[in-house]
N, C-alpha and C positions, 0 to 999 in steps of 0.2 A: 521582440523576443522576451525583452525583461516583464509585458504581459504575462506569457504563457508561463516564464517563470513563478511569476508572484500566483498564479491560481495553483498550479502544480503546489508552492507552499503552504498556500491558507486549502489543501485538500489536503494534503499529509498533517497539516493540526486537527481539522477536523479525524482522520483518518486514526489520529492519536488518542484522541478523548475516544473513541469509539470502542476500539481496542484497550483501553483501561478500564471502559465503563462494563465492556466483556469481563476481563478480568476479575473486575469489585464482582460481579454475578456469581463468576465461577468463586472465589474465594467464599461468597458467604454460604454457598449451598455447599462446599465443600466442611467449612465451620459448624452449620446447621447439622449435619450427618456424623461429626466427630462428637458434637454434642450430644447429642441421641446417642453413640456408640459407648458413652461412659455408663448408662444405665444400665444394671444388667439383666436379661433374659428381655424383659419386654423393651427395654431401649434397642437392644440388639433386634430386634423383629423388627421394632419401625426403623431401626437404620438400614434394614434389611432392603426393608420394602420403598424408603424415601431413595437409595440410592437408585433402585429399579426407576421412578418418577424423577430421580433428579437426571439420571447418566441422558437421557434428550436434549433436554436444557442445557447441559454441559456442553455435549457435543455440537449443536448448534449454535452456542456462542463461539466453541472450535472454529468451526466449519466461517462463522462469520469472521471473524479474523482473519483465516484462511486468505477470504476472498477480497478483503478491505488489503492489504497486504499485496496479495499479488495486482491490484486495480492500480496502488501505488507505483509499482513494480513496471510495468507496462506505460504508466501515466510518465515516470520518468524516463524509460529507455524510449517512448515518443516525444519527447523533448530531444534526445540527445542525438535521437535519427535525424529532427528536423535540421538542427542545427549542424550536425554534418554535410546534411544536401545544402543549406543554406553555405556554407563554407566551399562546398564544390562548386556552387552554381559563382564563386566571388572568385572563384579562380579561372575558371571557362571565361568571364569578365575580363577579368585581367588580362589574359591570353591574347584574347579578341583583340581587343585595346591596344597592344604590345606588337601584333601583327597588321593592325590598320597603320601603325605608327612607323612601321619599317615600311611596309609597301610605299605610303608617301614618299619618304624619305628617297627610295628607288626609284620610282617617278619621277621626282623632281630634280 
């Protein structure tokens, strides 16, 4: 189990850097378009037209987070399934055990 753990962790780091390196994208394209936005009449046209070429690339890193996010999401509540059926299947165990141990005891 402490396997599955430690990959489920070193997936959420990686899963971290990925989602911030999203982030630094959207931040500079966002910066890049404020900066054009200060110049006037023709800054405003290319901010016009960059944000038209940047809003893809936005949403696309959106969208990749989106989905690194829910993979996380999913990666952990599969852990937490396992580990409940593994918790069942030790008390089914136990059960077993606890009624072989009586029947003897009746038998003999």
């Amino acid at each position: 189990m402490s396997g599955i753990v430690g990959k489920v962790a070193t997936v959420a780091k990686l899963a971290a850097w990925a989602v911030g390196e999203a982030l630094k994208t959207i931040s500079n394209l966002l910066c890049k378009l404020a900066l054009n936005a200060t110049v006037p009449v023709a800054g405003w046209i290319k901010a016009g037209a960059d944000i038209a070429l940047s809003l893809n690339e936005i949403l696309s890193c959106v969208r990749a987070i989106n989905l690194v996010l829910n993979l996380i999401y999913e990666a952990i509540a599969g852990v937490v399934q396992a580990k409940a059926k593994i918790v069942e299947v030790s008390y089914t165990v136990i059960n077993i055990g606890e009624a072989a141990v009586r029947g003897t005891g009746v038998r003999a």
